[in-house]
C-alpha positions as CSV (number, residue, x, y, z in Angstrom):
1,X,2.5,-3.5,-20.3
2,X,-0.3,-1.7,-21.9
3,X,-3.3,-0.3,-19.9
4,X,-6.3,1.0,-20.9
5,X,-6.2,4.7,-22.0
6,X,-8.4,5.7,-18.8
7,X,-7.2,2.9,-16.3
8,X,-5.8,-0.2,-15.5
9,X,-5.2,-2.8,-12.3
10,X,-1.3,-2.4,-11.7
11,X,-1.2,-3.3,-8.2
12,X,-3.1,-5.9,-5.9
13,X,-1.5,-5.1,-2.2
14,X,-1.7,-7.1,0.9
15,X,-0.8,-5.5,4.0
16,X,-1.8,-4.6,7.4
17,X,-2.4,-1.7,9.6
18,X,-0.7,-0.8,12.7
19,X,-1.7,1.3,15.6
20,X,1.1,2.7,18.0
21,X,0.0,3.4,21.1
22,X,0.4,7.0,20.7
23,X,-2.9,6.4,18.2
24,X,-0.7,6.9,14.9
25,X,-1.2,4.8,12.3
26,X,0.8,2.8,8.9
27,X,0.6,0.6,6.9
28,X,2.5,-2.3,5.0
29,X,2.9,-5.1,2.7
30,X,4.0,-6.5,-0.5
31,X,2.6,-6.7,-4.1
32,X,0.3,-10.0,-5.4
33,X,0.4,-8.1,-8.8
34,X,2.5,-5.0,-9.9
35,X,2.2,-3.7,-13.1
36,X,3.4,-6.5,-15.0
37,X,6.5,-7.3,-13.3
38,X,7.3,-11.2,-12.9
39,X,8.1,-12.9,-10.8
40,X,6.5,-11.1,-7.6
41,X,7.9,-14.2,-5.3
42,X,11.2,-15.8,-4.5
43,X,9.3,-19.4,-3.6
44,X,6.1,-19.9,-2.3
45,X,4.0,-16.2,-2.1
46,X,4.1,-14.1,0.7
47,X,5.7,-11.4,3.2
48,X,8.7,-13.4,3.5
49,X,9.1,-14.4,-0.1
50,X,7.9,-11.1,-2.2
51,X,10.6,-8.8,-3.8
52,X,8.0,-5.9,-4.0
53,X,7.3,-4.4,-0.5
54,X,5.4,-1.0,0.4
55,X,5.0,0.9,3.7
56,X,3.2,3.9,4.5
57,X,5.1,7.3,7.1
58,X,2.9,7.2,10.1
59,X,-0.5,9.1,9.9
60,X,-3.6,9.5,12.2
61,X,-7.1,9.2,12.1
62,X,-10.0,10.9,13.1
63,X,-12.9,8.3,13.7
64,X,-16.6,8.9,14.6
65,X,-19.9,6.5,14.2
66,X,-22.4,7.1,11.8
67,X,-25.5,4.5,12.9
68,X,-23.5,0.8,12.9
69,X,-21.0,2.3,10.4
70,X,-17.5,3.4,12.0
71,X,-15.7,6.1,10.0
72,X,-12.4,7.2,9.9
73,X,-10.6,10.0,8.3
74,X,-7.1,9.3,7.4
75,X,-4.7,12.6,7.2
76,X,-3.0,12.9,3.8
77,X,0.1,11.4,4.0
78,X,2.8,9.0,1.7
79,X,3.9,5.2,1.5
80,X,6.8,4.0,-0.7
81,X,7.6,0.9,-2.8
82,X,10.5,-1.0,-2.4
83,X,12.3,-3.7,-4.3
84,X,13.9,-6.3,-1.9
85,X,16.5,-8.0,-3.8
86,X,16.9,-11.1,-0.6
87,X,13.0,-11.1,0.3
88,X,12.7,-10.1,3.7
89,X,9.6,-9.1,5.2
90,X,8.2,-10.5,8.4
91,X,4.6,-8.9,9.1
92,X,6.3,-9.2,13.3
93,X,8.5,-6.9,12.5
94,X,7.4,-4.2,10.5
95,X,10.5,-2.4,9.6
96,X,12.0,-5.2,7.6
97,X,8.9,-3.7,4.9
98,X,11.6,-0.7,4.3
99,X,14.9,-2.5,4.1
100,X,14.5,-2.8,0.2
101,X,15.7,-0.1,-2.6
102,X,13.2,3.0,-2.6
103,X,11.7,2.4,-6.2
104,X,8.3,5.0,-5.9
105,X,6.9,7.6,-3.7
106,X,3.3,7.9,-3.5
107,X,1.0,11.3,-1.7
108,X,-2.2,10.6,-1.2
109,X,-4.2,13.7,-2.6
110,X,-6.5,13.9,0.2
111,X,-8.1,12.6,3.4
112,X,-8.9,8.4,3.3
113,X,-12.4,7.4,4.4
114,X,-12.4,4.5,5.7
115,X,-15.7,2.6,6.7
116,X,-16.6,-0.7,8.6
117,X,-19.5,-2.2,9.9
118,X,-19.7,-6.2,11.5
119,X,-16.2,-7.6,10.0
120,X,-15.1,-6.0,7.0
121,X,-14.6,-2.5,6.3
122,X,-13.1,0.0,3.0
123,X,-11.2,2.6,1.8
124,X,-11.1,4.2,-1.2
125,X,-7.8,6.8,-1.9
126,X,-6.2,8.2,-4.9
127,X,-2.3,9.4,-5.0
128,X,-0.3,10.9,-7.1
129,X,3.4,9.8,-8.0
130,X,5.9,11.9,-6.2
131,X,9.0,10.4,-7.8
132,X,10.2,7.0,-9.5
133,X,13.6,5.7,-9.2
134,X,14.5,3.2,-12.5
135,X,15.7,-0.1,-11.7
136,X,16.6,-3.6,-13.2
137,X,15.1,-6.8,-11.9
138,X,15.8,-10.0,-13.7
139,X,17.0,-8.8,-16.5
140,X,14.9,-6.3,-17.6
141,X,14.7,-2.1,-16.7
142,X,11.4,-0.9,-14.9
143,X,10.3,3.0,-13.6
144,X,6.9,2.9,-12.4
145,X,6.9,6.8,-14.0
146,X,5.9,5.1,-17.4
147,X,3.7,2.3,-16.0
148,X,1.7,4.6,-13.7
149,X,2.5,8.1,-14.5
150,X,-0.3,10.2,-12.7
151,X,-0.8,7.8,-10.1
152,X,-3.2,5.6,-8.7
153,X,-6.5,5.0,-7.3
154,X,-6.9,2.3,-4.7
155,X,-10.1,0.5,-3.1
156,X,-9.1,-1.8,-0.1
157,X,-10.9,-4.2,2.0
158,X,-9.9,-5.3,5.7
159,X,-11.2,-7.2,8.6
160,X,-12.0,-5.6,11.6
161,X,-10.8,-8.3,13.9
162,X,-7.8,-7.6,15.3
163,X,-4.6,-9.8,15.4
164,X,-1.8,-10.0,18.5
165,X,0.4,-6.9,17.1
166,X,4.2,-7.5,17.2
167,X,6.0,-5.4,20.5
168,X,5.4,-2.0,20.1
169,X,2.3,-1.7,18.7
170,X,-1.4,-1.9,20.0
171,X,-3.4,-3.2,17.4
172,X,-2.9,-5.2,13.4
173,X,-5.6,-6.0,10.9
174,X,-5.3,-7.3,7.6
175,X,-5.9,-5.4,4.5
176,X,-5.7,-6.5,0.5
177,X,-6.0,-3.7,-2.3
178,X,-6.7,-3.5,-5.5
179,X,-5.2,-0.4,-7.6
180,X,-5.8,1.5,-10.4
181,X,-3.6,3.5,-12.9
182,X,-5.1,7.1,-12.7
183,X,-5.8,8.8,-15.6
184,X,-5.8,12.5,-17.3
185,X,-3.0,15.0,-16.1
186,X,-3.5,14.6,-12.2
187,X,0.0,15.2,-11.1
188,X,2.0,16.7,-8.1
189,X,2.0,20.0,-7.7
């Protein structure tokens, strides 16, 4: 797949986040789009069809209002892609996200700010590839080192209403996001 020399969409990602009810946070989800790499779906689309899953290690947030706007600082933190060779995932139960082969890690290079107001709200992150793991899916060999070698930028859009969580967890809202191929030499120290 060839991207443009500055960027590229490689990823569209829809997910959700959970809250624990220590306050912690993650998220999780599988892959619309990735990079090129077909097909995305065993059957019809979705969580329990998609070979490409992601989820995030558990971070916290720092929130505070700014006039109708609520902010929220996410800490740094990483997620990791997995190919799921028997889809799998079952946004109830949130582990089945990580039962898949470990294909990418990800580090976000700094805090997320995330914004909503009314029903919607955003995030905007970059992060850098930590490692890539080569692997063959129907019949051809992938890393995502050569597809998105500096990483990626990502601008996400998610309700604010709240769904019934699975057991364990106090909150869920949906999330889709759209990613980038970052450009230039930004790398991992």
């Amino acid at each position: 797949m060839d991207l443009h020399p500055i960027a590229g969409v490689v990823w569209y990602a829809i997910g959700r986040f959970y809250e624990a009810p220590d306050g912690s946070l993650q998220d999780l989800g599988y892959f619309a789009h990735l990079a090129g790499i077909e097909p995305l779906f065993n059957g019809t689309p979705g969580e329990g069809s998609a070979f490409f899953t992601f989820r995030s290690e558990p971070f916290t947030a720092r929130k505070f209002q700014n006039g109708d706007l609520s902010v929220s600082l996410d800490a740094t933190g990483s997620f990791t892609l997995y190919l799921h060779r028997e889809p799998c995932g079952d946004f109830s139960r949130p582990e089945t996200f990580s039962r898949g082969e470990p294909i990418a890690t990800f580090q976000r290079l700094s805090s997320v700010v995330g914004t909503s107001v009314g029903p919607l709200g955003t995030n905007l992150f970059s992060a850098v590839l930590r490692s890539s793991t080569p692997f063959h899916f129907q019949g051809r060999s992938y890393n995502l080192e050569r597809l998105m070698p500096h990483g990626i930028t990502q601008l996400g859009v998610a309700s604010t209403t709240a769904m019934t969580p699975p057991q364990g967890f106090k909150t869920m809202t949906p999330f889709v996001g759209s990613a980038m191929a970052a450009g230039g030499s930004v790398r991992w120290p």
